[in-house]
N, C-alpha and C positions, 0 to 999 in steps of 0.2 A: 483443559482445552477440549472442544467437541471435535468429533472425529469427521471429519470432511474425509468421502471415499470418490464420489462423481456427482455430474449432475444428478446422481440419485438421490443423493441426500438432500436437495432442492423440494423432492417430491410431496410431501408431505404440505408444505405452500400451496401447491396447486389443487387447493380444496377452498373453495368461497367462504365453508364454514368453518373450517378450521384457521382459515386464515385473518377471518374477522373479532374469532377470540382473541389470536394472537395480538394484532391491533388492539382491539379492545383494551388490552393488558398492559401493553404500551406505553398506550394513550393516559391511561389511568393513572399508572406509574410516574408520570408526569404531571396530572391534576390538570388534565387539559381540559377544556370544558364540550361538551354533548361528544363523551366518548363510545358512546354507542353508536351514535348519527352517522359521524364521523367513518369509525371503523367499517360499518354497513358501507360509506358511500365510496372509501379507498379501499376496498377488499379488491375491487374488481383494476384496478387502475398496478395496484402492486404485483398482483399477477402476471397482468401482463408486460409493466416494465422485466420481471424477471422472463418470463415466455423470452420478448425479441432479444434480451441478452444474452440467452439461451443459443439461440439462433442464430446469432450473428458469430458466438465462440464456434460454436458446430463449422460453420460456413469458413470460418478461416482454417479450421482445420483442412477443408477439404482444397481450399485457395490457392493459389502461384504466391511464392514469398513475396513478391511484387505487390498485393493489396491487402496482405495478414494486416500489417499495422490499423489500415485504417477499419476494417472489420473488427480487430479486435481495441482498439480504442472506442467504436461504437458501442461495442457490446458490453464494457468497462462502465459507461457513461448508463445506460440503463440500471444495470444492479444496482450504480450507488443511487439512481432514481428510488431504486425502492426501498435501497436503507434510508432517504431521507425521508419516506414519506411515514418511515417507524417514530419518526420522533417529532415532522411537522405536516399534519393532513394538508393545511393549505397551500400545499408547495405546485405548483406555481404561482406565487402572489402577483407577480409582477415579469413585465419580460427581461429585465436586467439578470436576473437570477438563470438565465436559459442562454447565455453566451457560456463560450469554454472559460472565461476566469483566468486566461494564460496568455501570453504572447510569443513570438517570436522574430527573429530576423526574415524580413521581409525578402530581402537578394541576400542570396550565399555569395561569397566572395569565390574568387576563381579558384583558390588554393584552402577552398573548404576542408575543415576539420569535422568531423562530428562530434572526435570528443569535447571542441573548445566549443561549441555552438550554445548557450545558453536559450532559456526561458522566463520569464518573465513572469510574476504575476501581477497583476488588474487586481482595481477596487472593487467590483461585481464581475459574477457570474459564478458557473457553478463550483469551481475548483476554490475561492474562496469563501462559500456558502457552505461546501461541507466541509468545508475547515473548519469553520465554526460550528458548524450543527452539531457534525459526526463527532467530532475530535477536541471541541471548544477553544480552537487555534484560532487567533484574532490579528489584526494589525499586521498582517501578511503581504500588503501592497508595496510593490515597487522591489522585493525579494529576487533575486535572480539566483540561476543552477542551473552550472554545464552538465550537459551530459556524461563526463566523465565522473563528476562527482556525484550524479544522479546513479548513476551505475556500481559507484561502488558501496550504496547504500543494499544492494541485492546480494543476502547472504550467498545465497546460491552459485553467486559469481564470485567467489572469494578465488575457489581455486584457479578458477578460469585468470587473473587476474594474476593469480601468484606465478604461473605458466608463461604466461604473454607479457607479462608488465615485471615479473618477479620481484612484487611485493603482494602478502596475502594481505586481505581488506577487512577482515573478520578472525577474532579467535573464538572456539566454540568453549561451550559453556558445560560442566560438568554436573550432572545431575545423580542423585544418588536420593531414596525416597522424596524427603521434602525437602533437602537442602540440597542447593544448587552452589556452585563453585566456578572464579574464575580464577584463573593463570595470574600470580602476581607480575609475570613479563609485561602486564597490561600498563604497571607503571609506569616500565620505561616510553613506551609509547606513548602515552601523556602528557611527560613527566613532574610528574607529582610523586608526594608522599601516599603514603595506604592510609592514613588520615586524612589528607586532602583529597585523593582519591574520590574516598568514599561523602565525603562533604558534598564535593562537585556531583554524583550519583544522586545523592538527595536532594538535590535543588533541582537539578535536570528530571528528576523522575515526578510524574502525573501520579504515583502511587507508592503507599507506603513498604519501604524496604524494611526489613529487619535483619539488621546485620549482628551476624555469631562469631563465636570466637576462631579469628584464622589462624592457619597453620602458616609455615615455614614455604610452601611454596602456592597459594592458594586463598583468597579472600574469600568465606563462605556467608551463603544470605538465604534466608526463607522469608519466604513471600504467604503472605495468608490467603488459605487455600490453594494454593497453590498457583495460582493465576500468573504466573510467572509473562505471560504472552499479554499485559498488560504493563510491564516494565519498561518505560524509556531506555534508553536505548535500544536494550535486547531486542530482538529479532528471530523469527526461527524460521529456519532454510527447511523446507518442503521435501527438499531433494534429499537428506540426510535425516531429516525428522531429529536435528540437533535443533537447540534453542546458540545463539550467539552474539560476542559483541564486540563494534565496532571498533576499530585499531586507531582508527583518526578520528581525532577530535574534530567536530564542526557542528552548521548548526544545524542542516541536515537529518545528525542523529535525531531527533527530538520531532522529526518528519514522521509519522506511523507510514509502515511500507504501502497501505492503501494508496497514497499522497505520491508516492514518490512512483508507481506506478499508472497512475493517473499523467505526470509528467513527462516522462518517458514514451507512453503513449502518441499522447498530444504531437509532441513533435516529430514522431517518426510517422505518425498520419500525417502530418501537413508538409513532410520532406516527399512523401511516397503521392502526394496530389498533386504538386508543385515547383517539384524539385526532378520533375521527369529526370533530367540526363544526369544529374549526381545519380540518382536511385538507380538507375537501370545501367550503370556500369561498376558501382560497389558490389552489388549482384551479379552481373558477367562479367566483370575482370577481376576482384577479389584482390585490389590491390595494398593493402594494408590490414591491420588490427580491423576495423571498422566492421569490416563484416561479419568475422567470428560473434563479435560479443551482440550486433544488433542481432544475430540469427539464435544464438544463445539467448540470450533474455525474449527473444518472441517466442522460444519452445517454451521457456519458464516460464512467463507470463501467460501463458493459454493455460496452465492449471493454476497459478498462485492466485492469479485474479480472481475467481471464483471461491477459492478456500477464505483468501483474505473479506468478498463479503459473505459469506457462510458463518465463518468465525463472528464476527460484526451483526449478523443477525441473533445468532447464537446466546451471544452479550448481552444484547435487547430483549430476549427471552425471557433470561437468566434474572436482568432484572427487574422485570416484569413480573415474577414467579413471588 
C-alpha cells in the first residue's frame, strides 16, 4: 500500500509534465489508441478535477456541519473525475454519464429514520459508470442500501457501532510480515465451516487468495505481494492503520469503500439541500443515534476520501510501471 500522509502527497500531479507521462503510461497500459494525443490533451483537465476537489475538502473543513455533506460530496465527485479519466480520456462522452447515478426518496416521512432511509441506484450516470470503469462492477441498477448498512460497511465505525448499537461491525485482521490472519470466531458469524468459509472468500474475492496452513484459533492467508488492500472483502480502517473484516455477511461487502462512500455522500448532500428542517434539528436537538454516527463518518470521510483515491491512483501507476 502507498503511504497516503495529506493533500501533499497529491502534489507531485500538479505538474503538466509529470502528469502527462503518468497518463501516458496509463493509457498505454490499456492499448488505447493515440496515447500521447490523448495524455497531452487530459493533463490539464485531471489537474484540475483534482485542484476543485481539493478545494472543496479544504472548504468544508473550514464550513458549519450544516453544509460539510454537500461540499464534501462535491469534492468526492471530482477526484473520482480524475480517476476516471486514468483509464477513459473521452469521459464525458455523453451527458447520461454526468447525472449522480443514485436516487432517493423524494418526501421523508414524518417519523423519518436515517438509518432506514435507502438509495437507490439508476441505469446511467456517474456512480454506475465508475462501477464499471473503476472497479469492473456491472448490472448494478435497481440495487438499493440503507444507510445503516451503508454505514456499517465503514471500518472505522466499527467501534462506534459496538458502543451505541453493541454489536462490533468488523473484526481486524492480524498481520505478521507477509501472512495475514483472521479470528476463526469469524465462523460463527457466518456460519459456515473453515472450508466453506474459505470457499465463499474465493468466489467473493476480485483476487487471488492463497490460503496456508491454519491454526487452532486463526485462518492464515498470503496474498501476493502483499496487496492485501485489494482483497474483497477486507477493508482497512485509516483510523487504526489495521487492515479488517466484515462480521455480516451481505452484498455490500463486495462494495469497494470508494462506492460506499460515494453513497453515503449523496444522500446526506441531498438531506442537507432539501431536507432543511429534518437537518437543522438533528443538528440542534441531537435527538437520537443519528447524529453521532452522521457527524462521525463526515470527520472520517474528509480524510478517507482522499486516501481512498490516492491509493486508486497509486494502483493505476503501479500498473502502468
Amino acid at each position: 500500500m502507498f503511504i497516503y500522509k495529506n493533500w501533499n502527497s497529491f502534489l507531485p500531479f500538479f505538474s503538466a509534465n509529470s502528469t502527462q507521462d503518468y497518463l501516458k503510461t496509463c493509457y498505454r497500459q490499456r492499448n488505447l489508441e493515440n496515447a500521447e494525443i490523448s495524455s497531452y490533451e487530459k493533463s490539464y483537465p485531471f489537474i484540475y478535477y483534482l485542484e476543485h476537489g481539493q478545494i472543496y475538502y479544504k472548504q468544508a473543513e473550514l464550513a458549519p456541519l450544516i453544509i460539510q455533506p454537500i461540499l464534501l460530496f462535491y469534492g468526492l465527485v471530482h477526484l473520482i473525475k480524475a480517476c476516471i479519466l486514468t483509464i477513459d480520456p473521452n469521459y464525458p462522452e455523453t451527458t447520461s454519464v454526468l447525472a449522480h447515478g443514485v436516487s432517493t426518496r423524494k418526501k421523508k416521512k414524518q417519523q423519518y429514520q436515517f438509518f432506514q432511509d435507502e438509495v437507490k441506484i439508476q441505469k446511467s450516470g456517474l456512480f454506475p459508470y465508475m462501477a464499471e470503469k473503476m472497479f469492473h462492477m456491472k448490472q448494478l441498477e435497481g440495487e438499493k442500501a440503507s444507510m445503516e448498512e451503508l454505514l456499517m460497511q465503514i471500518p472505522e465505525l466499527s467501534a462506534f457501532f459496538s458502543r451505541l448499537e453493541g454489536k462490533s461491525t468488523f473484526i481486524p485482521i492480524k498481520k505478521q510480515h507477509d501472512t495475514f490472519s483472521i479470528s476463526k470466531c469469524i465462523l460463527d458469524q457466518y456460519h459456515m465451516t473453515e472450508s466453506r468459509f474459505i470457499d465463499y472468500w474465493k468466489t467473493k474475492s476480485t483476487s487471488e487468495i492463497l490460503i496456508e496452513d491454519s491454526d487452532q484459533d486463526f485462518i492464515n492467508f498470503k496474498y501476493p505481494h502483499s496487496q492485501i488492500d485489494k482483497i474483497l472483502p477486507i477493508k482497512f480502517s485509516l483510523e487504526d492503520s489495521q487492515y479488517a473484516f466484515p462480521l455480516k455477511k451481505g452484498t455490500l461487502n463486495n462494495f469497494p469503500e470508494l462506492l460506499i462512500h460515494y453513497l453515503l455522500l449523496y444522500n446526506l448532500s441531498m438531506i442537507a439541500r432539501y431536507e432543511t428542517e429534518w437537518w437543522s434539528e438533528i443538528i440542534k436537538m441531537m435527538p437520537n443515534r443519528d447524529y453521532p454516527f452522521i457527524q462521525s463518518f463526515l470527520n472520517m470521510t474528509s480524510k478517507k476520501g482522499p486516501f481512498l483515491i490516492y491509493q486508486f491512483l497509486m494502483k493505476e501507476r503501479q500498473l502502468s510501471c
